[in-house]
N, C-alpha and C positions, 0 to 999 in steps of 0.2 A: 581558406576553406569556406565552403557553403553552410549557415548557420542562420537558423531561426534566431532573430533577437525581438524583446520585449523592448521596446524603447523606453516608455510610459506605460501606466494601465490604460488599459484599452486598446494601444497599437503594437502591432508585431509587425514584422516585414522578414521575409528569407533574404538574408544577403550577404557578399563577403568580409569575410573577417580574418583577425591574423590568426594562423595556425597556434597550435598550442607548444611552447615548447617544456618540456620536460626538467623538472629541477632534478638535484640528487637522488632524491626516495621517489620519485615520481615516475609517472608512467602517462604514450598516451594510447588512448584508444579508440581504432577503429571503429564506429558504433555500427552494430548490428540492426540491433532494437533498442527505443526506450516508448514506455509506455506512454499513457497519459492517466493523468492522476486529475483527482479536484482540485488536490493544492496546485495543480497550474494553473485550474480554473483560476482561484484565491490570488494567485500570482497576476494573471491575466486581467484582472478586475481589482487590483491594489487592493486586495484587503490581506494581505499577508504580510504583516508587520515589518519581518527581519529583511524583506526582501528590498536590495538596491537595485537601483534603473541605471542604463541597462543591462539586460544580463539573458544570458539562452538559457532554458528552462532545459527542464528533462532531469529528474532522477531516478526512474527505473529504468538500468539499461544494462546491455552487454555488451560484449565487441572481439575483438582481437588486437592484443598487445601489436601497436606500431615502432614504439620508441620506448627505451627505458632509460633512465637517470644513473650516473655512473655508479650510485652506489645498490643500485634494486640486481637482488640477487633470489628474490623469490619465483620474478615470474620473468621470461623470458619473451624477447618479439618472435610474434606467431600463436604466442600462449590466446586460448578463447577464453575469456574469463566473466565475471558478472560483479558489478560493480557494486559495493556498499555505499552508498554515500553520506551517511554520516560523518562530518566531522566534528569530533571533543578536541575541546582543549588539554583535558588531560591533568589540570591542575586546577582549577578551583570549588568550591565547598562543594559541588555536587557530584562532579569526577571524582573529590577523594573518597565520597562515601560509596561510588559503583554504580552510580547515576548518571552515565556520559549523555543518557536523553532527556536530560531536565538540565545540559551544561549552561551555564552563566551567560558563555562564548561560542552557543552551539553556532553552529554553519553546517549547510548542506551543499554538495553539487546539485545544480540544475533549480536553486532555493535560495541560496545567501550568493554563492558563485556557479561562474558558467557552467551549464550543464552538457546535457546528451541530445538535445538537439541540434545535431549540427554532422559534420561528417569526421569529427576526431572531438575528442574530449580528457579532458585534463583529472588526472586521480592520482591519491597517493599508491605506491605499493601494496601496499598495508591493507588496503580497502580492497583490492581486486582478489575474487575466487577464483583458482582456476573450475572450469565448466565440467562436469562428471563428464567419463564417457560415454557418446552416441545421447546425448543429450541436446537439441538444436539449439543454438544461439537466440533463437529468438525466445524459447521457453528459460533462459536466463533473465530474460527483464522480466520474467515474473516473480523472480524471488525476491525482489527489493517489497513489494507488499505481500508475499506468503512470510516473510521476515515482521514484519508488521504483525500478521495473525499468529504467529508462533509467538511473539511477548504477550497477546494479549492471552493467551492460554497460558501462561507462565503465572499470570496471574489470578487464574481462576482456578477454584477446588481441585478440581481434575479428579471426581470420586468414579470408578467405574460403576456404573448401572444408573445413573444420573440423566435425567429429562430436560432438553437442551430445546427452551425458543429463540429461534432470529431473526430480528428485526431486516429486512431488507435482504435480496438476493442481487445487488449489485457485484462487481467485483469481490469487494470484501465480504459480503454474508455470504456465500460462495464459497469461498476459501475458507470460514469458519465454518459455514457446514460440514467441509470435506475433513477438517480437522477433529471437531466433534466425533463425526462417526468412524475415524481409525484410532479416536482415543479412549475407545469405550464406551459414549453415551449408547444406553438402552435406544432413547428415541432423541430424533432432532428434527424442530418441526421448525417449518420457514414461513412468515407473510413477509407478502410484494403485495403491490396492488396491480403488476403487470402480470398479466396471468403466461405471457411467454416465457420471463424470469423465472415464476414458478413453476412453468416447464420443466427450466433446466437444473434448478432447485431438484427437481423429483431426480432428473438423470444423475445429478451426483451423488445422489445417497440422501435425499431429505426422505425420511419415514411419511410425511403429511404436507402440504400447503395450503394454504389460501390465502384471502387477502384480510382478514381478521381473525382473531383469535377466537370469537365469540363461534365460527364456526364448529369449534370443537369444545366438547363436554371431559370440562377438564375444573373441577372444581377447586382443588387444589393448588393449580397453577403447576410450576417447573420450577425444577433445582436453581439450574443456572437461564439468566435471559441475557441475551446481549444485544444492544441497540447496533447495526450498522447501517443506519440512516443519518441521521445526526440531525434528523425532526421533530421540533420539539413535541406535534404533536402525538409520533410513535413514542417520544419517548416518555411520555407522561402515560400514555397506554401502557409500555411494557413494564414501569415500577409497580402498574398494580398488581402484574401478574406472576409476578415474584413467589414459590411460596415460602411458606413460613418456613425462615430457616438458612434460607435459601441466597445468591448471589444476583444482581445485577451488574453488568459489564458497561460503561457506557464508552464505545467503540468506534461509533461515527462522530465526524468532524458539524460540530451545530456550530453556526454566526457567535464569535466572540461575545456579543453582548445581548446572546438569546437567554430567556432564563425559562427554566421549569417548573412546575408544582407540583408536589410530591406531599404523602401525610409523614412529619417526622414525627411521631404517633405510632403508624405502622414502622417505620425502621426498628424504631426502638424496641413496640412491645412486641414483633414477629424476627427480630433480629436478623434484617435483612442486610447484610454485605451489598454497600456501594462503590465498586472500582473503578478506575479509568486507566487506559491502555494508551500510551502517548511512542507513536514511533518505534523506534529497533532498541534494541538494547542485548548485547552478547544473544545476538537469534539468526542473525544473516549467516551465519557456519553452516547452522542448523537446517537454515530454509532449504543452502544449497545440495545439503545431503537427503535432504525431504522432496526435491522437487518432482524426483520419479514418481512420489506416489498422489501427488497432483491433474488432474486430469486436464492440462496444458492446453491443448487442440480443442476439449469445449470452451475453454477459459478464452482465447483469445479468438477473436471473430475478425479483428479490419485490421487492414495495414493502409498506411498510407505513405506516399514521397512525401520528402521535406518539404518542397515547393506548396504543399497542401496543408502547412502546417495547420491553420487555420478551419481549414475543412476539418480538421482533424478534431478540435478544439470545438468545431460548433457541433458533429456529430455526438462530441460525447457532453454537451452540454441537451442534448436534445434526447439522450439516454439510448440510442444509438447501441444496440451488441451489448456486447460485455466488457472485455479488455482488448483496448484498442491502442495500438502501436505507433510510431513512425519510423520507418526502415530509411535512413539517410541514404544508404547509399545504393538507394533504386530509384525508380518511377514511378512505383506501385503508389495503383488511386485505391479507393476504399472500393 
């Protein structure tokens, strides 16, 4: 099969490779879509720890069952399904407390092992959704990060009539916006400094945007803030804007060895809740039965052919759209 591999950080090449074949619980998958994420970037530029060289990236994806393993009786070939790719181990301290995304032994498809870019891809049973109906396959690779925004709301108050700021309207501020306002915030207000994003910020339902908070007379601050930048400079902005009382989410992915500055003063005497939101956790079920009320079609803007992996990877390093795809098994340029 035809497959993006990373060789080393830094170099990719699309080339042949041997197809995947299927264990017992196993399945494989025609890939429809998978997305592109930052941790490819992370991937692509070696700063992502677990990840061995080489290996094809891709864990947002979908497809159609090719092949099943003698014992997968869940999903059948032909089935369109959307792929979780989390893998726990399933046994060690942090799986036994319900924590399979903080596992000892985590691995991911497209992360630790080969992914979804390529034109089949290798997954447990287990991990494959089948796709809702009249649902497009390609709006399936979006639920590996609406799965993502569904734990980090798992984690946060969830009070209805609550005042909701977002740090960023990439991808992910996006997706939390959209979840925000079908889960009862009063108001949800977005900064980008890209005033197009805050465009489409406004079309999914942000009550306000701009590109600082200072623009709005809000002396009190918001219930809930969540960083989806993972800049240290926003994020040392949005703890201030916490109010008393109130939650911070830190939600974007910041450089392992960034650090912030914060008053732990204010934490303490305004009793502000600091979380962090790390991956899927029992929420990919959820995403899948959530995806209808995502607004898919503005979410995702570029497709690209495999052969473009790369084009792919620099568009969205150059912030490019919004969620950008790669369809293996077309031609399609961006």
């Amino acid at each position: 099969m035809r497959a993006a591999v990373i060789e080393q950080p830094g170099t990719v090449r699309v080339t042949t490779v041997d197809d995947p074949t299927p264990g017992p619980d196993d399945v494989v998958v025609a890939v429809d879509a998978c997305g592109i994420c930052g941790t490819d970037l992370h991937i692509m530029d070696g700063d992502f720890a677990p990840t061995p060289y080489p290996i094809v990236p891709g864990h947002e994806f979908s497809g159609e069952v090719l092949a099943v393993g003698r014992d997968v009786t869940s999903v059948t070939t032909g089935s369109a399904v959307a792929v979780d790719p989390s893998l726990f181990c399933g046994s060690c301290h942090y799986c036994a407390l319900g924590r399979g995304n903080l596992c000892e032994r985590w691995n991911a498809i497209g992360v630790t092992r080969n992914g979804a870019c390529a034109e089949y891809a290798l997954a447990p049973a287990a991990n494959c959704y089948p796709m809702p109906d009249g649902v497009p396959l390609s709006h399936g690779a979006l639920i590996e990060p609406l799965s993502c925004a569904v734990r980090g709301f798992d984690l946060l108050p969830r009070r209805i009539g609550e005042h909701y700021l977002i740090y960023g309207a990439g991808t992910m501020g996006l997706l939390m916006t959209q979840l925000a306002k079908n889960s009862g915030a009063t108001s949800v207000s977005v900064v980008d400094l890209n005033p197009d994003r805050r465009a489409v910020a406004s079309k999914l339902g942000a009550d306000q945007v701009a590109s600082s908070p200072d623009e709005w007379d809000r002396p009190h601050g918001w219930e809930v803030v969540v960083d989806c930048t993972g800049v240290i400079a926003a994020i040392e902005d949005a703890l201030t804007r916490v109010r008393r009382g109130g939650t911070f989410q830190q939600f974007g992915v910041a450089p392992s060895e960034a650090t912030a500055s914060f008053s732990p003063f204010r934490v303490y005497n305004d009793e502000i809740t600091i979380v962090g939101s790390m991956a899927v956790l029992a929420s990919y079920g959820r995403a899948v039965e959530m995806i209808r009320s995502i607004d898919a079609e503005t979410m995702i803007t570029h497709a690209f052919g495999l052969d473009d992996y790369t084009g792919a990877l620099d568009a969205f390093r150059a912030g490019t759209g919004r969620k950008l795809q790669v369809r293996p098994s077309t031609s399609v340029g961006s």
